[in-house]
C-alpha positions in Angstrom: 0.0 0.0 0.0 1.2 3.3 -0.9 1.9 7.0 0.4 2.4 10.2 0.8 2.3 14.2 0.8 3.7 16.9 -1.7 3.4 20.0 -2.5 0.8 21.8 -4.4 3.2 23.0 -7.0 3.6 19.7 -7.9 0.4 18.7 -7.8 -1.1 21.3 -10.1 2.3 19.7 -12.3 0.7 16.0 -12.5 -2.8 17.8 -13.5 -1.2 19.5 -16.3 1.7 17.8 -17.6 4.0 18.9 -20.0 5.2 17.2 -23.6 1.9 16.2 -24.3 2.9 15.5 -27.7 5.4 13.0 -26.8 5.5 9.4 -26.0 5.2 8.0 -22.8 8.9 7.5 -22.7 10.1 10.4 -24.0 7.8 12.0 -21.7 8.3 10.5 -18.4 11.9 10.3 -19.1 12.3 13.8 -19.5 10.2 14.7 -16.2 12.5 12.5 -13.8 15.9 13.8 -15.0 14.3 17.0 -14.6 13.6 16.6 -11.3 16.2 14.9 -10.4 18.9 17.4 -11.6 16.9 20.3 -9.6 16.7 17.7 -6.3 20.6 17.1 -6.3 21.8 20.0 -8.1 20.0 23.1 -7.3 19.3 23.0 -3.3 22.3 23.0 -0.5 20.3 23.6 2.4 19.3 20.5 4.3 20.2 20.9 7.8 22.6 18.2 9.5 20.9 16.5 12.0 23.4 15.4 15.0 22.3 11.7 16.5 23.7 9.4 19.2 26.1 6.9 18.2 24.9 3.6 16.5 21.4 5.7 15.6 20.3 5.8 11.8 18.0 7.7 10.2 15.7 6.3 7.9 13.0 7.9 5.5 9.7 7.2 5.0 6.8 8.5 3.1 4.4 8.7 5.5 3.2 8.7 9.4 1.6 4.7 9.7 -1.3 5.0 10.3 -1.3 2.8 13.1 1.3 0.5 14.9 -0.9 -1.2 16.4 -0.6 -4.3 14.0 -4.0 -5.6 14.1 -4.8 -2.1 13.2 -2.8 -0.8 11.4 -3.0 -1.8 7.4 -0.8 0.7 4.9 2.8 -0.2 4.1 4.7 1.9 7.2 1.9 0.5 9.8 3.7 -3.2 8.6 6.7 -2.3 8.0 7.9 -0.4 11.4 5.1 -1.7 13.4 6.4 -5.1 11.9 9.8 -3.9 14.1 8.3 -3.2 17.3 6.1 -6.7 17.5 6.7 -10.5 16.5 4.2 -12.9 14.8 3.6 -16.4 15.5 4.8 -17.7 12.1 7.6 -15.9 9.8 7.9 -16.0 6.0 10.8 -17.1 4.1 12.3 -16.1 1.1 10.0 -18.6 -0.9 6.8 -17.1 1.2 7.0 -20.3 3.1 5.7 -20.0 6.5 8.5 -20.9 9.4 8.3 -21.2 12.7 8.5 -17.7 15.0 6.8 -17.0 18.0 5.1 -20.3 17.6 7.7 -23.3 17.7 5.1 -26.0 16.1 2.0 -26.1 15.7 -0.6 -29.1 14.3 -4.1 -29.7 13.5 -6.1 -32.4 15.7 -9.0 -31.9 13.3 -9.8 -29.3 10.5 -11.9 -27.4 12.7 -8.8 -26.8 15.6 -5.6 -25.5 15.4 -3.1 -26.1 18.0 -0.1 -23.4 19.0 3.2 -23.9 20.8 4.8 -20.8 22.1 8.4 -20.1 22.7 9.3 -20.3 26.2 10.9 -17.2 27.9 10.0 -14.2 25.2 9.6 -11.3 26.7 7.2 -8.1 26.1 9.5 -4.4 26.2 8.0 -4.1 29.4 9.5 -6.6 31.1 6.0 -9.3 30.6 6.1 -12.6 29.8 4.9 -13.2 26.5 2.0 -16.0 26.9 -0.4 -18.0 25.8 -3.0 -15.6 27.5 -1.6 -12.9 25.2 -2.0 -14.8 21.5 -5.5 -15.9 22.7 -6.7 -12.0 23.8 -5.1 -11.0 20.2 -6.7 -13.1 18.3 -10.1 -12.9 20.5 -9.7 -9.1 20.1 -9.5 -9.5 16.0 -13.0 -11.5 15.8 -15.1 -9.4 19.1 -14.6 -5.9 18.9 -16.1 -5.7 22.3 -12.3 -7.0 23.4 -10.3 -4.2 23.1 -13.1 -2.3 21.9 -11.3 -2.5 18.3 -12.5 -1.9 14.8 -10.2 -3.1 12.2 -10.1 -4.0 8.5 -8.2 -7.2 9.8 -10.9 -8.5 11.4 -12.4 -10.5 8.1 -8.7 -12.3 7.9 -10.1 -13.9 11.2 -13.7 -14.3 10.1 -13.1 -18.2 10.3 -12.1 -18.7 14.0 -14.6 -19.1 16.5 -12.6 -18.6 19.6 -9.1 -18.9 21.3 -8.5 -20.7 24.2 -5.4 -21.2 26.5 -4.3 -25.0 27.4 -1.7 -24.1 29.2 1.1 -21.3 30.1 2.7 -21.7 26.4 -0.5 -23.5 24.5 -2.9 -21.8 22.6 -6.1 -23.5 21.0 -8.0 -21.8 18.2 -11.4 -23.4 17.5 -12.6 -22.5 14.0 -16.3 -22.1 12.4 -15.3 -23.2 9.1 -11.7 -24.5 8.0 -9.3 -22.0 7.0 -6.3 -22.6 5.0 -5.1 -19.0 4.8 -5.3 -18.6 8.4 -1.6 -19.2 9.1 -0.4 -16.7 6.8 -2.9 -14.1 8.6 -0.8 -14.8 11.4 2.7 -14.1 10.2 4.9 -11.1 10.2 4.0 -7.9 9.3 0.4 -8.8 9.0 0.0 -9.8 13.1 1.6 -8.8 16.1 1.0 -10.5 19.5 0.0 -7.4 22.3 -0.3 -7.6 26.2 -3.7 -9.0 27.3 -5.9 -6.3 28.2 -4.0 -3.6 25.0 -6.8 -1.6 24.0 -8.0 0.9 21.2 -5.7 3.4 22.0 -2.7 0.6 22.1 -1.1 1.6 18.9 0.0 5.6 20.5 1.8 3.5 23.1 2.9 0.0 21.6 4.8 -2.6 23.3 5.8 -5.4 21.4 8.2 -7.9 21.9 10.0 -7.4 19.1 13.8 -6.5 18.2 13.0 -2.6 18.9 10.8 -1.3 21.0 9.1 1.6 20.8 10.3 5.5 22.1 8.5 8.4 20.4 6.1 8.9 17.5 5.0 13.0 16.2 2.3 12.6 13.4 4.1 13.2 10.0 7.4 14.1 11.4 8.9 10.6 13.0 8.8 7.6 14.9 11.8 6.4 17.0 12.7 3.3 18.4 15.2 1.9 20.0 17.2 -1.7 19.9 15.7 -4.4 22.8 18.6 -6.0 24.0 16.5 -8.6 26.1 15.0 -9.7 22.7 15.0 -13.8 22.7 15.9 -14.1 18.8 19.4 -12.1 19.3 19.6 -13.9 22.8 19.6 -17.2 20.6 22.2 -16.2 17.9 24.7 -13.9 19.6 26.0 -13.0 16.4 29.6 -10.5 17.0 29.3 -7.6 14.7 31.0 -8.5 11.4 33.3 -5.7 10.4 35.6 -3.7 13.3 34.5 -0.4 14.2 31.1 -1.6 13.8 28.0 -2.1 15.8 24.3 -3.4 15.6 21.7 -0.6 14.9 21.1 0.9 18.2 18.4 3.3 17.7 16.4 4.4 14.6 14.6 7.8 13.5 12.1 6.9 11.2 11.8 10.6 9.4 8.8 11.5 7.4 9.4 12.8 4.1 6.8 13.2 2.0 8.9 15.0 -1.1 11.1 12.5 -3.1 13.3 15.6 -3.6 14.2 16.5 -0.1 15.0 12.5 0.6 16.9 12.3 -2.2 19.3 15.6 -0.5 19.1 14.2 2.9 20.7 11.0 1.6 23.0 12.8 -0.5 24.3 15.0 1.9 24.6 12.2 4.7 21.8 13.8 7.1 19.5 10.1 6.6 21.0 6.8 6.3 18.5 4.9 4.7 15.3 4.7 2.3 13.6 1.7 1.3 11.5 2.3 -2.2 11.2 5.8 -1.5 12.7 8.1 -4.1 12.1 7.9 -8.3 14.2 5.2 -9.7 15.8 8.2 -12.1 16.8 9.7 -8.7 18.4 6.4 -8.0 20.1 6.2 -10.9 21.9 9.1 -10.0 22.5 8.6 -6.3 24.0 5.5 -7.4 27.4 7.8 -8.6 27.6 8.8 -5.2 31.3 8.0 -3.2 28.7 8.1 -0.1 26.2 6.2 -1.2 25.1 2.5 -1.9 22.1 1.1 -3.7 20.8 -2.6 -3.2 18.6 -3.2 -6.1 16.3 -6.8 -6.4 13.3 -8.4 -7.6 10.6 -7.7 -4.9 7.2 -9.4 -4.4 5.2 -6.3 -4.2 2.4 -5.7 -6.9 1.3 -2.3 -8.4 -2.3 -2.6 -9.4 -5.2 -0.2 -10.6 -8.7 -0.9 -8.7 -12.2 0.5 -10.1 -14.9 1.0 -8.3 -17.4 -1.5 -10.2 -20.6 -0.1 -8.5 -19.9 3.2 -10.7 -22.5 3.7 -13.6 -19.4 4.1 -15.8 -17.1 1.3 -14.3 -19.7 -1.6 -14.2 -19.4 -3.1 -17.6 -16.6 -5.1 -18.3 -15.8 -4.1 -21.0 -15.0 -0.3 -20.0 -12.5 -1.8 -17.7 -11.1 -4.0 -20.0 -10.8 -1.2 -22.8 -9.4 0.5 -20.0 -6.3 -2.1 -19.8 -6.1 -2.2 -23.5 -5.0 1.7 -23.7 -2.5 1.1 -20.9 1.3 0.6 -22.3 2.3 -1.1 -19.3 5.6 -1.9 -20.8 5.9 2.0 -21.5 5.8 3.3 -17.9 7.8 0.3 -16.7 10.6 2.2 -19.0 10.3 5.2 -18.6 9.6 5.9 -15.2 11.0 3.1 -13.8 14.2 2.5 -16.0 12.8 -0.8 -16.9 13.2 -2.0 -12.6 10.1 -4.2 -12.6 8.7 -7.1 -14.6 4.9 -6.8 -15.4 2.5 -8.7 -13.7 -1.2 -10.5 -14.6 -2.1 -11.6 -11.1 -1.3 -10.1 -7.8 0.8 -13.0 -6.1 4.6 -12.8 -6.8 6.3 -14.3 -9.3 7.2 -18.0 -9.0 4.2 -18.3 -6.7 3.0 -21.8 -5.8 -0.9 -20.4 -6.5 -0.2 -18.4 -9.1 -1.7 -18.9 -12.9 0.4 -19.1 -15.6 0.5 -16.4 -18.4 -1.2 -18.6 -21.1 -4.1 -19.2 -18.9 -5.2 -15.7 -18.4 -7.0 -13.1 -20.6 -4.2 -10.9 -21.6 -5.0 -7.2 -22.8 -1.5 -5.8 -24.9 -1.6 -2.0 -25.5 -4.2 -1.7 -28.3 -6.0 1.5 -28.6 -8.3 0.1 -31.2 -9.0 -2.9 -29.3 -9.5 0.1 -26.5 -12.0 2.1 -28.7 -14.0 -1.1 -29.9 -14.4 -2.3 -26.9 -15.7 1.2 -25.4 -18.0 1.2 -28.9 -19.8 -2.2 -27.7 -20.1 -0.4 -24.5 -22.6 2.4 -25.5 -19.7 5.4 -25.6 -19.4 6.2 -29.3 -16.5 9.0 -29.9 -18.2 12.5 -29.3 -16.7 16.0 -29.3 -12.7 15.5 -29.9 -13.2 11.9 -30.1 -14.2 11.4 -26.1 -15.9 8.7 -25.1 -16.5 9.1 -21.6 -14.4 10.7 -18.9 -13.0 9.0 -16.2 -11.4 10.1 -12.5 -8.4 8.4 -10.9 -7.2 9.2 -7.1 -3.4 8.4 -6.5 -1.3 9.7 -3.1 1.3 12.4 -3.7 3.7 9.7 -4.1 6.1 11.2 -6.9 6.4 7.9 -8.8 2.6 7.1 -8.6 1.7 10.4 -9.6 4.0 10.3 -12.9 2.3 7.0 -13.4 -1.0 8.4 -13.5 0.4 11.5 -15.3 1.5 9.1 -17.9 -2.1 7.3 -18.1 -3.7 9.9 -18.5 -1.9 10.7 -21.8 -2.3 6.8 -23.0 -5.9 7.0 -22.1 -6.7 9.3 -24.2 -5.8 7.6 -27.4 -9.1 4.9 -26.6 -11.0 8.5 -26.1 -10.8 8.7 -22.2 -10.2 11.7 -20.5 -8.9 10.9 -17.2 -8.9 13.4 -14.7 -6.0 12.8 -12.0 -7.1 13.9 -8.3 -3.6 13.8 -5.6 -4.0 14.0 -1.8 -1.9 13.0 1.1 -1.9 9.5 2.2 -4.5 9.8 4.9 -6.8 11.6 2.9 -6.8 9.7 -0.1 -6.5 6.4 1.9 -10.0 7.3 3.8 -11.2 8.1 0.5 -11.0 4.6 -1.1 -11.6 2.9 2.0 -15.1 4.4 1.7 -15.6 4.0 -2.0 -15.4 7.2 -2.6 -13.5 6.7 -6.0 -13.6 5.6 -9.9 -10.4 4.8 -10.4 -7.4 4.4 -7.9 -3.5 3.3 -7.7 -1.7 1.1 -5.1 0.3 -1.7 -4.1 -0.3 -4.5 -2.3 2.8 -5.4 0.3 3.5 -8.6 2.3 -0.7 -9.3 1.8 -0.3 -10.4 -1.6 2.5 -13.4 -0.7 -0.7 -15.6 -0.2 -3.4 -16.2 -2.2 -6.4 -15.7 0.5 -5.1 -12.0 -0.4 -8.1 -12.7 -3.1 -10.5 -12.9 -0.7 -9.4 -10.3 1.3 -9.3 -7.9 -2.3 -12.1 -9.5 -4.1 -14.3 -11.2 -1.7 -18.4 -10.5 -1.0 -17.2 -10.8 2.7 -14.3 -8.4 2.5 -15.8 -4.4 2.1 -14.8 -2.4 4.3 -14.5 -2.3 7.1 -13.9 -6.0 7.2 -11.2 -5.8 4.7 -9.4 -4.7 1.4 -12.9 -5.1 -1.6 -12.8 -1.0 -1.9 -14.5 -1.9 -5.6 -17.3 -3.2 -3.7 -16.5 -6.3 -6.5 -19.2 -9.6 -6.0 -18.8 -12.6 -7.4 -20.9 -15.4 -6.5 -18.3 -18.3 -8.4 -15.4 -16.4 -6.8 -17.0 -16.7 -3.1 -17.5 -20.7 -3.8 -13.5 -21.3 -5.2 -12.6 -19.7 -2.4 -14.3 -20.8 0.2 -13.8 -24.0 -1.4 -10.1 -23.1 -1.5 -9.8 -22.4 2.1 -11.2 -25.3 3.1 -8.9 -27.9 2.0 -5.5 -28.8 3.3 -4.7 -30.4 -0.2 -2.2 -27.3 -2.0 -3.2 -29.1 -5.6 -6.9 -28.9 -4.6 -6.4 -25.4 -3.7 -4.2 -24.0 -6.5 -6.6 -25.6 -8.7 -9.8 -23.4 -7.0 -7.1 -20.2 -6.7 -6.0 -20.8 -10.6 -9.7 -20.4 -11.5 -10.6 -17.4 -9.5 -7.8 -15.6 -11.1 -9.4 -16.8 -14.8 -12.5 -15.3 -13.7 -11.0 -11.8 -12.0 -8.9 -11.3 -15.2 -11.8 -11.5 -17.4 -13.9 -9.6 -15.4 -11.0 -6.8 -14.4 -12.7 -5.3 -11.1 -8.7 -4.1 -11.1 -5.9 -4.7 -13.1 -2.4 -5.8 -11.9 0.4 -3.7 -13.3 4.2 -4.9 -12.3 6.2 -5.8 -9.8 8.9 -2.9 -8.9 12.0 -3.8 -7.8 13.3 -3.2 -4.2 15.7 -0.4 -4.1 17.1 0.5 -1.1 19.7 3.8 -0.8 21.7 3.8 1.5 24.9 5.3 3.3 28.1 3.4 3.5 28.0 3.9 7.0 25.5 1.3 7.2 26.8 -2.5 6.4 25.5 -5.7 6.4 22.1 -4.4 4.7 20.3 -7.6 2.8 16.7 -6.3 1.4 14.1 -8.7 1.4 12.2 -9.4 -1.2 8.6 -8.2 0.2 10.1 -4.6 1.7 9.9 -5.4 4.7 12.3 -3.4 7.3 13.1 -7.2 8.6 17.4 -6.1 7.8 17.5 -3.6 10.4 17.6 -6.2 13.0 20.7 -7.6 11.0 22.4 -4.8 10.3 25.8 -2.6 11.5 26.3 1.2 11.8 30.2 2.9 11.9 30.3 6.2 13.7 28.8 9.3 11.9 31.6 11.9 10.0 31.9 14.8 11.9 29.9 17.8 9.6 
């Protein structure tokens, strides 16, 4: 999920965008370097910021909107809130889930799931971490009179019945239906196991038993944290630092930064250490040819899609979202704004997924205008005045590289006679927007949620409007409910990629969104910073791994 806020110079500048007359590569092209030579050529003025030894600074976008992990659902919620608080399971590099929190666990009958906690993990606060503390978590997810919470996440849990403790370090969770997906619901970044008794107001306060605990949080400024050296994973390993003069990551600043420009400066000139995904990938081009600077660049699992909101009068056929994908040049953007640094995507789980369908067996729709116009033509929009059809609206963050994007659709658009209107707004604004529908068109990306297929029923199930999860095209589909369901109810993977295989036929002839590409991971960093290994979904998980040298005096 995506970001963040800019200024209204630059807003006005993704309304009304330049070389309109150009191709989409020339175009975008030309925009970046522009901006890129004003951010790191043309401003000197970034204040130094002095820290305590072994601190970093790292940027993001956006405040999270809530660290309170079975709150909080954007990108920085899961990604520092994924910092402060520990799951049962863990991920792997192949989106295998791994033992965390939870040493083993079995299943006595498909209706009852059976936990085994790690003996002698600790809360920040000194607590034991208990069975007594999964079972309020998870009790607090499906009853929103526990912890008087409401929360989008609550329709991952839809399933479970109830959580009971067995003993100090056993926790049973009774389920109304079987559940397949329900593991993945409770692994990192996605679940975080709080004190009993944590309430509403939890995330302004969190304590986790993570590998940093909380310190400070100012809404769009920062959130600071600090190392937990009583944290039982580093307890287990004991690992020496692996370079001399070097030290684990003591403390982090987590700096909001809404303009790509000013991060780009701040890592230039050495006042932030880190950002992860954060500025243009033209920016990081030329960051890259700093002496100070370092770029880790890989494939990432994250998906950029399109949704629509299929309950509009416009959006409802078919077949206007489908001439919709037709006028996209997917392969265009991918070039020109992101210097070819992402592979394109037909379904929303990664690439090499064990769930995901194969090219060949999904509808494809290549950039074909006429294709676009025909389609729009069977539709009941016949060209009009300067050969529009119909005029459609798009909502995007500030995010500079989302904003281009849109910028750039806009002028491919109009070649199948759409005239898309582009409409920016900080994170939270826009994010409330979509959340409540209000929208036509919007852009986003999926993080972490998308590394298992129930993230179909959390995007495209009847069950799964808000509040009760991610469906913010208010899409229904009465075959897709029964795969799925179907889906989660066997423990038999062939059974259920066969059911996920078919739901993803159905959603890419039916488009309620359209999956773009998967971006790369590029992380910027200083050379201060060693031992930094990205993972694949984003995540912040390599802060826990890596080593900070001593700041340069200014």
């Amino acid at each position: 999920m995506i970001f963040v806020t800019e200024r209204k110079k630059a807003v006005r500048f993704a309304n009304n965008p330049p070389y309109r007359d150009e191709t989409a590569k020339g175009w975008g092209t030309r925009i970046c370097g522009g901006l890129v030579l004003v951010a790191l050529l043309g401003a000197t003025s970034c204040r130094k910021t002095e820290e305590e030894p072994g601190s970093v600074v790292m940027i993001i976008e956006s405040s999270p909107n809530n660290l309170d992990l079975r709150v909080g659902t954007d990108a920085q919620s899961e990604r520092v809130g994924g910092q402060i608080f520990d799951a049962l399971v863990k991920k792997d590099e192949h989106y295998e889930l791994r033992p965390w929190l939870a040493t083993s666990w079995e299943q006595p009958d498909a209706l009852t799931w059976v936990f085994h906690l790690r003996d002698g993990v600790k809360f920040h606060d000194g607590r034991p971490l208990e069975a007594a503390d999964v079972a309020y978590t998870i009790e607090s997810l499906i009853d929103s009179a526990v912890g008087n919470l409401i929360t989008a996440k609550a329709g991952n849990f839809a399933a479970v019945d109830r959580a009971e403790v067995r003993d100090r370090l056993t926790v049973v969770v009774k389920m109304k239906r079987p559940d397949a997906g329900l593991l993945f619901n409770m692994s990192d970044g996605l679940f975080g196991v709080v004190p009993r008794g944590s309430g509403k107001d939890f995330g302004l306060h969190p304590v986790g038993s993570g590998p940093f605990k909380f310190v400070s949080a100012v809404q769009d400024k920062e959130v600071i944290v600090e190392r937990s050296h009583d944290y039982w994973a580093d307890r287990a390993e004991a690992l020496p630092p692996i370079a001399v003069g070097t030290q684990k990551i003591e403390r982090i600043r987590f700096a909001v930064v809404p303009d790509t420009i000013t991060s780009a400066l701040e890592l230039k000139k050495g006042s932030a250490d880190l950002a992860s995904n954060v500025v243009t990938l033209d920016m990081v081009h030329t960051l890259e040819a700093e002496p100070n600077l370092k770029v880790e660049s890989g494939a990432g699992s994250p998906v950029v899609y399109v949704t629509f909101n299929v309950t509009d009068p416009l959006l409802k056929n078919k077949r206007v979202r489908q001439a919709v994908a037709c006028a996209i040049d997917r392969q265009a953007i991918v070039d020109a704004i992101l210097r070819g640094q992402a592979r394109l995507a037909n379904t929303l789980l990664p690439t090499g997924h064990w769930a995901a369908a194969m090219n060949d067996e999904l509808a494809q729709y290549p950039h074909d205008a006429v294709r676009a116009q025909r389609l729009l033509e069977e539709a009941g929009f016949p060209a009009g005045k300067g050969g529009v059809r119909l005029r459609l609206t798009i909502k995007t963050s500030t995010d500079e590289t989302t904003r281009l994007m849109a910028a750039v659709l806009q002028q491919q658009l109009r070649s199948a006679g759409i005239a898309l209107e582009i409409r920016s707004a900080e994170f939270g604004t826009f994010y409330a927007d979509v959340t409540k529908g209000a929208f036509q068109i919007y852009a986003l990306r999926w993080i972490g949620s998308n590394e298992d297929p129930d993230i179909f029923r959390y995007a495209y199930g009847s069950g799964s409007f808000p509040p009760k999860g991610g469906n913010r095209g208010r899409y229904s589909n009465a075959r897709v409910d029964a795969l799925l369901t179907d889906a989660s109810a066997s423990q038999d993977r062939a059974v259920r990629k066969t059911d996920y295989v078919e739901v993803q036929k159905i959603l890419a002839e039916e488009l309620p969104g359209i999956p773009l590409w998967y971006p790369n991971n590029e992380l910027v960093h200083t050379r201060r910073v060693v031992n930094v290994r990205p993972r694949a979904s984003g995540t912040f998980d390599f802060l826990r791994e890596a080593e900070v040298t001593e700041r340069a005096a200014p």
